[in-house]
VOGU-3710 file (C-alpha; in Angstrom, 3 decimals, decimal comma):
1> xxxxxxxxxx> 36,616/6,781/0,961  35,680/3,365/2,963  32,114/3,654/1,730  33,056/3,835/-1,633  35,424/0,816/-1,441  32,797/-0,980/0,450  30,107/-0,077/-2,594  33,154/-1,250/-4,879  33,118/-4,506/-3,036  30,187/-5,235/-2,353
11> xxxxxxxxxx> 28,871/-4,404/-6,516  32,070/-7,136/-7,400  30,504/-9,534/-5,194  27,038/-9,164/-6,737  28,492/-9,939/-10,063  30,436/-12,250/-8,827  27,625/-14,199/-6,961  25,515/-13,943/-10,199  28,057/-15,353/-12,892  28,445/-17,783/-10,700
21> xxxxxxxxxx> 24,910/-18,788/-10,220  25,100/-18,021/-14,099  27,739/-19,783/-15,661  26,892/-22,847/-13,177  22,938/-23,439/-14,528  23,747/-22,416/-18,158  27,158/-22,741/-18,901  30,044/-20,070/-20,034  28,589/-19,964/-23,975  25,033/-19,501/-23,085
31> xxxxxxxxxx> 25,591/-16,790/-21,054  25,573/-13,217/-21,617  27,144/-10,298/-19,421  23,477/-8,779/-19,684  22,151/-12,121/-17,788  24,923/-11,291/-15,062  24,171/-7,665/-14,983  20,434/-8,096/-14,739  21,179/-10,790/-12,325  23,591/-8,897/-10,259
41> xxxxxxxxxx> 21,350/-5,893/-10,280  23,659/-3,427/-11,812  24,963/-1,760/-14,780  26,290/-3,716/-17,885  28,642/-1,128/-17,651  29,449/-1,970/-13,904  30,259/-5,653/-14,806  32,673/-4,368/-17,386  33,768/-1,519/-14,781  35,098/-4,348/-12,688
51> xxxxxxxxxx> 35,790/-7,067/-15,139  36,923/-5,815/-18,434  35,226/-9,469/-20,583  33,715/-12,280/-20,097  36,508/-14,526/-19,603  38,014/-12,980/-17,122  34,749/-12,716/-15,195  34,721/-16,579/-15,588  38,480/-16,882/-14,557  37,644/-14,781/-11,326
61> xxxxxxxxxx> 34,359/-17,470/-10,888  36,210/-20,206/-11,619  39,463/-19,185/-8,786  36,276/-18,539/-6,149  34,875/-21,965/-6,991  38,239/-23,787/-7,073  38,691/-22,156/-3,564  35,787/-23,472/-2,156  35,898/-26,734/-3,523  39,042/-27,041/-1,865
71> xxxxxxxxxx> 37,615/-26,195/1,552  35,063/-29,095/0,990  37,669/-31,300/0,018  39,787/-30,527/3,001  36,594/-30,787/5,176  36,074/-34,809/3,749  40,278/-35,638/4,155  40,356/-34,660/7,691  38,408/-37,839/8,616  40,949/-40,095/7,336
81> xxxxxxxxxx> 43,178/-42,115/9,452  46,246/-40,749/7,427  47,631/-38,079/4,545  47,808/-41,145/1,859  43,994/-41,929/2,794  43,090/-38,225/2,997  45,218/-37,711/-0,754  42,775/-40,613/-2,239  39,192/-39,044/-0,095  40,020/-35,266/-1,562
91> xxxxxxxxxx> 40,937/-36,807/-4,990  37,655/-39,080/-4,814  35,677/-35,751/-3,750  36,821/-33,783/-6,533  35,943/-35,868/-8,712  32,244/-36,872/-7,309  31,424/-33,031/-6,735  33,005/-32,034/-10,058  30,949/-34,974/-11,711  27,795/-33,063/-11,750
101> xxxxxxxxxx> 26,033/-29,435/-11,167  27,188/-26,171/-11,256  30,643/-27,135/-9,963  31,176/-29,287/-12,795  29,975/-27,282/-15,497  32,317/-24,293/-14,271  35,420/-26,808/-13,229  35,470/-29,125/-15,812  33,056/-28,378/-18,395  34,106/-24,145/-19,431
111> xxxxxxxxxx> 37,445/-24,417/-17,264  39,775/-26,146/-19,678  37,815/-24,710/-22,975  37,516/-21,089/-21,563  41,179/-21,053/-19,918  42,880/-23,029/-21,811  44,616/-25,823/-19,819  47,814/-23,927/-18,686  45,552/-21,173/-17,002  43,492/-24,369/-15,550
121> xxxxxxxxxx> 46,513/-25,782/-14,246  47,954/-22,409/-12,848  44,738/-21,770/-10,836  44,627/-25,463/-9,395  47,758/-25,418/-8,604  47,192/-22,846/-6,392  43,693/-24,795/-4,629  43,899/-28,403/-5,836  47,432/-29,234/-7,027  48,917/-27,149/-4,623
131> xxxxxxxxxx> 48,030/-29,424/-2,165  49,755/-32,665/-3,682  53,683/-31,783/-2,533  52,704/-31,024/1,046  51,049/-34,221/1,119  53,409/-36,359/0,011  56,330/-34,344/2,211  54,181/-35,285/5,296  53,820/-38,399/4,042  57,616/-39,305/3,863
141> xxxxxxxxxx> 58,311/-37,455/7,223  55,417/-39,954/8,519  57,189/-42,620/6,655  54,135/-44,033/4,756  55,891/-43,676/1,465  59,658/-43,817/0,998  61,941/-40,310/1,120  62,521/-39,235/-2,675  62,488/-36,198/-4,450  58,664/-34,677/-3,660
151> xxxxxxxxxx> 58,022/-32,726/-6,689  58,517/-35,075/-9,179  56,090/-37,547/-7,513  54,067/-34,411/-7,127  54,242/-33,709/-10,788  53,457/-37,702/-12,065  50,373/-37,890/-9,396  49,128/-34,514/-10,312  49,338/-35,128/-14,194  46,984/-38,339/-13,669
161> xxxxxxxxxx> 44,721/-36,174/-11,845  44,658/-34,038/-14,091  44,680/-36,750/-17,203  41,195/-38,088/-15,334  39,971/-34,037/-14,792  40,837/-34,062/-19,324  38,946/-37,198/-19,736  36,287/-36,845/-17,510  35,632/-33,202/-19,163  34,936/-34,823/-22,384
171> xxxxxxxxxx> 32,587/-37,512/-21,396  29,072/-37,466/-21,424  28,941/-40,049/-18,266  31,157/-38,348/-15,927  29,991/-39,512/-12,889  31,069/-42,555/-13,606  34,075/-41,808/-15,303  34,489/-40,044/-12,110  34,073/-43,029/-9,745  36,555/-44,965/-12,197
181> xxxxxxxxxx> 39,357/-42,545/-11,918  39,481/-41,692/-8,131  39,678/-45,923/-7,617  42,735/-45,781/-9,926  44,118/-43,072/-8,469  43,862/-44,823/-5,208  45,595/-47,956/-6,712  48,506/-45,824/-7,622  48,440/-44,225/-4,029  48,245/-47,520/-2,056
191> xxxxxx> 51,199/-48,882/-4,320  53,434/-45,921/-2,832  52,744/-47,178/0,707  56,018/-49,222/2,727  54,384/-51,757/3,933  55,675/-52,861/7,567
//
């Protein structure tokens, strides 16, 4: 029974591995579950064994990239002297890595069309916008920002990140777009911070 759930696993993360690779290079339209099968090495019928379409292939893709974007974006905020600076290096992060390549194309390229934004947001908010509460809760107990109700500035601060993630999707310079966002985002960060 263990090798067979190891076979089980281990055929999942083969498909897995190549819709990634997939979907990242070519984008969600322009691929086909044969691609990801021939890719993957296994039967069409495999792929649709362990993922019954195409979206929710990509919804499974896009939760494993989320997850690991969030891992690099923890990796760049732990440098920062404190949670507000760490807030505006993750949100700067996202959006350079998510400006470009594979990660962009699957994030913010297929993620809102394929989804549809209130998936998009329900996924984040378990990577991404999850993190935005604790943040600002450690940042009151710190006392970097003043004590108010968390989830509402949670909510506001969230919804311009994800405004930017909207607006960035849609242009054709998103890089920059990018860059322009995470500075504004930082404005509105640095304007929360008591000053001594």
């Amino acid at each position: 029974m263990a090798k067979q759930a190891e076979r089980r696993a281990a055929t999942s993360e083969a498909i897995l591995t190549a819709a990634r690779r997939l979907f990242g290079m070519q984008g969600f339209a322009a691929t086909t579950m044969d691609e990801i099968a021939e890719a993957a090495g296994v039967a069409k019928g495999a792929v649709y064994h362990h993922f019954r379409t195409k979206e929710a292939l990509f919804e499974a893709v896009f939760d494993l990239v989320s997850r690991d974007l969030v891992a690099e974006i923890d990796s760049t905020a732990r440098a920062e002297k404190d949670v507000l600076a760490a807030m505006v290096a993750g949100t700067q992060h996202y959006f350079a890595v998510t400006a470009k390549g594979p990660t962009g194309q699957i994030i913010l390229r297929d993620g809102p069309a394929v989804l549809a934004w209130e998936r998009w947001r329900e996924i984040d908010a378990k990577h991404f916008g999850g993190k935005m509460p604790r943040a600002l809760a450690v940042a009151m107990e710190a006392g970097l920002i003043a004590r108010q109700p968390v989830e509402p500035l949670a909510r506001l601060l969230l919804g311009a990140v994800t405004e930017a993630a909207v607006a960035c999707a849609g242009r054709a310079d998103i890089a920059r777009a990018g860059a322009e966002y995470a500075r504004a985002f930082k404005s509105l960060v640095e304007a929360l911070r008591l000053r001594a």
